[in-house]
N, CA, C and O atoms as a Tinker XYZ file with bonds, in Angstrom:
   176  protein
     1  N    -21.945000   -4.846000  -18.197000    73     2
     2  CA   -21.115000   -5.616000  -17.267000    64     1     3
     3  C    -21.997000   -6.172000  -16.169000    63     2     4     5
     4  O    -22.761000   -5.458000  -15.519000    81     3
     5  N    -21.854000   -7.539000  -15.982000    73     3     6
     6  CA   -22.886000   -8.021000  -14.592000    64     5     7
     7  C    -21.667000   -7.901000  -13.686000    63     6     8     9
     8  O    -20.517000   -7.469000  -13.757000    81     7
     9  N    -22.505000   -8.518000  -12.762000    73     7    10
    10  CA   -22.138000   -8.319000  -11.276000    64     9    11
    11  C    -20.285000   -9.366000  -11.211000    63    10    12    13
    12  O    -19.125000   -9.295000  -10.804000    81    11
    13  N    -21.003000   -9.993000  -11.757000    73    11    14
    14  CA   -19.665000  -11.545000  -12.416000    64    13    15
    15  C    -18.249000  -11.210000  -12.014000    63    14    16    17
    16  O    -17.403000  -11.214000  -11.120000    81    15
    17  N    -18.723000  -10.745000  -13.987000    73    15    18
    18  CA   -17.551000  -10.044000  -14.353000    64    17    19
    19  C    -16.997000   -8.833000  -14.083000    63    18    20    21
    20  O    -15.927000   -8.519000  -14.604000    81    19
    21  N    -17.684000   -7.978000  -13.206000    73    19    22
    22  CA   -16.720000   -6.695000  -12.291000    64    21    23
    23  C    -15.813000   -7.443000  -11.424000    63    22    24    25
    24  O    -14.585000   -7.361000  -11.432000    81    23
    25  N    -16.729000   -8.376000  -10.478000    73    23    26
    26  CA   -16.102000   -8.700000   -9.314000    64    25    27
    27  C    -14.528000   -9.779000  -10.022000    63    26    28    29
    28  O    -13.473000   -9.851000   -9.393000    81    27
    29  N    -14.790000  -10.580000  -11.563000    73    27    30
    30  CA   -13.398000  -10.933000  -12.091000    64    29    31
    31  C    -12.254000  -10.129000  -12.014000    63    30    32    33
    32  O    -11.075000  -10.291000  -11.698000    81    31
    33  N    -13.318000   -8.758000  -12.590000    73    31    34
    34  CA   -12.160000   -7.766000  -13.592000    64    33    35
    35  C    -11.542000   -7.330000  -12.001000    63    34    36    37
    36  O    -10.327000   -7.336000  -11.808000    81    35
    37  N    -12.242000   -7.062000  -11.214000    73    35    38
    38  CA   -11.150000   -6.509000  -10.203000    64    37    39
    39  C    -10.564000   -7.084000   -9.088000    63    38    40    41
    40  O    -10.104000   -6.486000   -8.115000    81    39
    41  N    -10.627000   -8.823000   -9.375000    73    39    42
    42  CA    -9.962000   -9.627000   -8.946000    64    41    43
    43  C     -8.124000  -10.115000   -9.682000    63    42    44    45
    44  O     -7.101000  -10.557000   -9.159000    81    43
    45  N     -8.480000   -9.756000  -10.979000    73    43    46
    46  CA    -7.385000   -9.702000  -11.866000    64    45    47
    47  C     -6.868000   -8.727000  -11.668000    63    46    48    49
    48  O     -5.699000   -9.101000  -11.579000    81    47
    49  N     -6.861000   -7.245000  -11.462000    73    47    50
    50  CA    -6.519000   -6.302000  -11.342000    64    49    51
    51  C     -5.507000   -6.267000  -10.422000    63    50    52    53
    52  O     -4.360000   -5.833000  -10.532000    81    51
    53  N     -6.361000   -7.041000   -9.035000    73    51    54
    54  CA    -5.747000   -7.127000   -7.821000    64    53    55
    55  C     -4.351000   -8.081000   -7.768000    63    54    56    57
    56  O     -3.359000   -7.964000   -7.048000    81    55
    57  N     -4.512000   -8.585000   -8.303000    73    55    58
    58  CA    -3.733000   -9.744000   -8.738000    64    57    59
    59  C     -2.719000   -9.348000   -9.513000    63    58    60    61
    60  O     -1.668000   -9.916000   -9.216000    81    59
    61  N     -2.624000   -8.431000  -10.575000    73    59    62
    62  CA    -1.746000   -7.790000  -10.944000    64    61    63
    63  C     -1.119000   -6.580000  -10.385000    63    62    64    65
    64  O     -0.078000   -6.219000  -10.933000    81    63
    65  N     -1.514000   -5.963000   -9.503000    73    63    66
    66  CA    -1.244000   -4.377000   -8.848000    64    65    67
    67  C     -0.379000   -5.320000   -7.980000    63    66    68    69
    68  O      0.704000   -4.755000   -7.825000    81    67
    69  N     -0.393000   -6.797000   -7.197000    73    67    70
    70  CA     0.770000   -7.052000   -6.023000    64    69    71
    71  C      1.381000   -7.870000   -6.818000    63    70    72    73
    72  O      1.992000   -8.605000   -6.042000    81    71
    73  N      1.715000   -8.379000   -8.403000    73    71    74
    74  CA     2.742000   -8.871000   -9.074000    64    73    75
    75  C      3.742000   -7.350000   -9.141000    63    74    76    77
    76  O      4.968000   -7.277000   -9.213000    81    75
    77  N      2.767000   -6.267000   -9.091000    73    75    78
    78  CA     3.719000   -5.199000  -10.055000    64    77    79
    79  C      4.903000   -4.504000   -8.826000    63    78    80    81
    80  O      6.094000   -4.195000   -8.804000    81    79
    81  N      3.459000   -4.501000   -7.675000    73    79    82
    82  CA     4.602000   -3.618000   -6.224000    64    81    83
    83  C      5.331000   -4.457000   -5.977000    63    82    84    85
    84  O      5.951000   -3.651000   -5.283000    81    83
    85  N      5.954000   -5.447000   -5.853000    73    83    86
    86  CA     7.416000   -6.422000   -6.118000    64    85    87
    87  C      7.991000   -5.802000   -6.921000    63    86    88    89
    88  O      8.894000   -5.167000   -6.374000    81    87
    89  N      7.929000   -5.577000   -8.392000    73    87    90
    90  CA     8.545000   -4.971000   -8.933000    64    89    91
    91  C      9.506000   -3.584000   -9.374000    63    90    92    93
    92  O     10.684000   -3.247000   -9.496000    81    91
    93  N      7.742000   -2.909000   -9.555000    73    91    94
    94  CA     7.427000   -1.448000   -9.999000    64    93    95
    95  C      7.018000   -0.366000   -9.442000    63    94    96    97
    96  O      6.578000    0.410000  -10.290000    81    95
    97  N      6.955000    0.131000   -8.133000    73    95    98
    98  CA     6.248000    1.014000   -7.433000    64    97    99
    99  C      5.493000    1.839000   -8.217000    63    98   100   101
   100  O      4.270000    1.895000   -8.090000    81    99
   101  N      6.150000    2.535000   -9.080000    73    99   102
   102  CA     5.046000    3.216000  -10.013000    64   101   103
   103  C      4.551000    2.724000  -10.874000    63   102   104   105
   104  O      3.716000    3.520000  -11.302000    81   103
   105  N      4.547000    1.896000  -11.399000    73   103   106
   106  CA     3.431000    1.468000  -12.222000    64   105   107
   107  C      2.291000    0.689000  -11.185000    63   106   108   109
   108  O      1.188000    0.347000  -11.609000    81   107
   109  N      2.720000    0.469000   -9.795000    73   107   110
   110  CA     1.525000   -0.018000   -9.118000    64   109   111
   111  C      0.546000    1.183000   -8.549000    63   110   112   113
   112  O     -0.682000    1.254000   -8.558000    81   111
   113  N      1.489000    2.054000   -8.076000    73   111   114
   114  CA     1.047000    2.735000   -7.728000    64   113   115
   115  C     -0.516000    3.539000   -8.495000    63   114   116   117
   116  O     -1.546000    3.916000   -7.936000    81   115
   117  N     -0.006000    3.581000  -10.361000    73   115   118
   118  CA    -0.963000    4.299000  -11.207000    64   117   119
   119  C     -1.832000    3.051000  -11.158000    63   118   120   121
   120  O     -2.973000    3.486000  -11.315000    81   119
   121  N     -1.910000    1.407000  -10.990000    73   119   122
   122  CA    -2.732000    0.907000  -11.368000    64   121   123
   123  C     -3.970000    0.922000   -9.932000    63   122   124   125
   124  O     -5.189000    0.783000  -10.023000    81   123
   125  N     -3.140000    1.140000   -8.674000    73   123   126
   126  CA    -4.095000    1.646000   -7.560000    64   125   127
   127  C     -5.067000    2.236000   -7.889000    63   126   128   129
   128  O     -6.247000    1.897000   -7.799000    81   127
   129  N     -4.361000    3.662000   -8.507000    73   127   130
   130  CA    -5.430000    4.740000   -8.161000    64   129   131
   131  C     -6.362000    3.815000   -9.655000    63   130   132   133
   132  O     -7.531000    3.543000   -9.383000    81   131
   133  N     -6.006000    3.498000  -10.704000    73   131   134
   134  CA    -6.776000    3.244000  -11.669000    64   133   135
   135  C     -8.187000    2.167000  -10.603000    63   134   136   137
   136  O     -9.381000    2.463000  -10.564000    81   135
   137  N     -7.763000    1.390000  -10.135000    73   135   138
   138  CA    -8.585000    0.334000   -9.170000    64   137   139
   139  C     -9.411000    1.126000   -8.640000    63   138   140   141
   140  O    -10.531000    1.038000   -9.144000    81   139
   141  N     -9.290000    2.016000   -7.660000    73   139   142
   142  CA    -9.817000    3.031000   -7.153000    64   141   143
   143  C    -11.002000    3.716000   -8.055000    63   142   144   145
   144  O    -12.173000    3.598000   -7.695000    81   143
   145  N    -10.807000    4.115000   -8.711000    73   143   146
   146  CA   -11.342000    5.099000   -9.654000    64   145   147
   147  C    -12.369000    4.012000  -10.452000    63   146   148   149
   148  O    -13.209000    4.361000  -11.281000    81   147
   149  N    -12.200000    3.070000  -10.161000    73   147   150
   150  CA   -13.156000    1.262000  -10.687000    64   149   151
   151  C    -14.110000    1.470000   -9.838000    63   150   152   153
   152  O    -15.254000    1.898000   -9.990000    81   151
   153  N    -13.489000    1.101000   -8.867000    73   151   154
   154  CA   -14.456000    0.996000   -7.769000    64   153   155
   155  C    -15.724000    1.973000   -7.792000    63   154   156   157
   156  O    -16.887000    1.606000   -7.954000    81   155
   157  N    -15.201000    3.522000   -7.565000    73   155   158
   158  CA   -16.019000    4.306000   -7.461000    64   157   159
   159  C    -17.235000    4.655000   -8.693000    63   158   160   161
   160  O    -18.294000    5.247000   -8.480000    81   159
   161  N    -16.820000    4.182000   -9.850000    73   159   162
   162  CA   -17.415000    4.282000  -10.550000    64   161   163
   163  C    -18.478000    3.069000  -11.268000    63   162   164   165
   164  O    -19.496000    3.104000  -11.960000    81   163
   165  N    -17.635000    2.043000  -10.692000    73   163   166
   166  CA   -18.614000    0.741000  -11.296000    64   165   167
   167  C    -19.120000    0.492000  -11.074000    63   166   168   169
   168  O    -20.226000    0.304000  -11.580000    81   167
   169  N    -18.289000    0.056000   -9.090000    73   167   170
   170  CA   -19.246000   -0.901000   -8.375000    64   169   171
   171  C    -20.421000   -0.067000   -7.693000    63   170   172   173
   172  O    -21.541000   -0.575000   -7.741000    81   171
   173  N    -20.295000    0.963000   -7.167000    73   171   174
   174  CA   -21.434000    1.645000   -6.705000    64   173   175
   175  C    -22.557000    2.246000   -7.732000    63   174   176
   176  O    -23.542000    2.838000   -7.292000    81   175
């Protein structure tokens, strides 16, 4: 994965986690922590 396509993938992500909290609280909620758990592991 380059630098690119992280910063896509967790632009889409983002983008979907505030389509879902309109919706779904929990399913945003699990895609948070999933984001989270991105972060810590990808980008650093």
């Amino acid at each position: 994965w380059n630098l690119e396509k992280k910063q896509s993938y967790k632009k889409q992500a983002i983008e979907i986690h505030k389509s879902l909290a309109k919706n779904n609280d929990y399913l945003a909620n699990r895609l948070d922590t999933k984001i989270k758990e991105y972060e810590q592991f990808f980008i650093n």
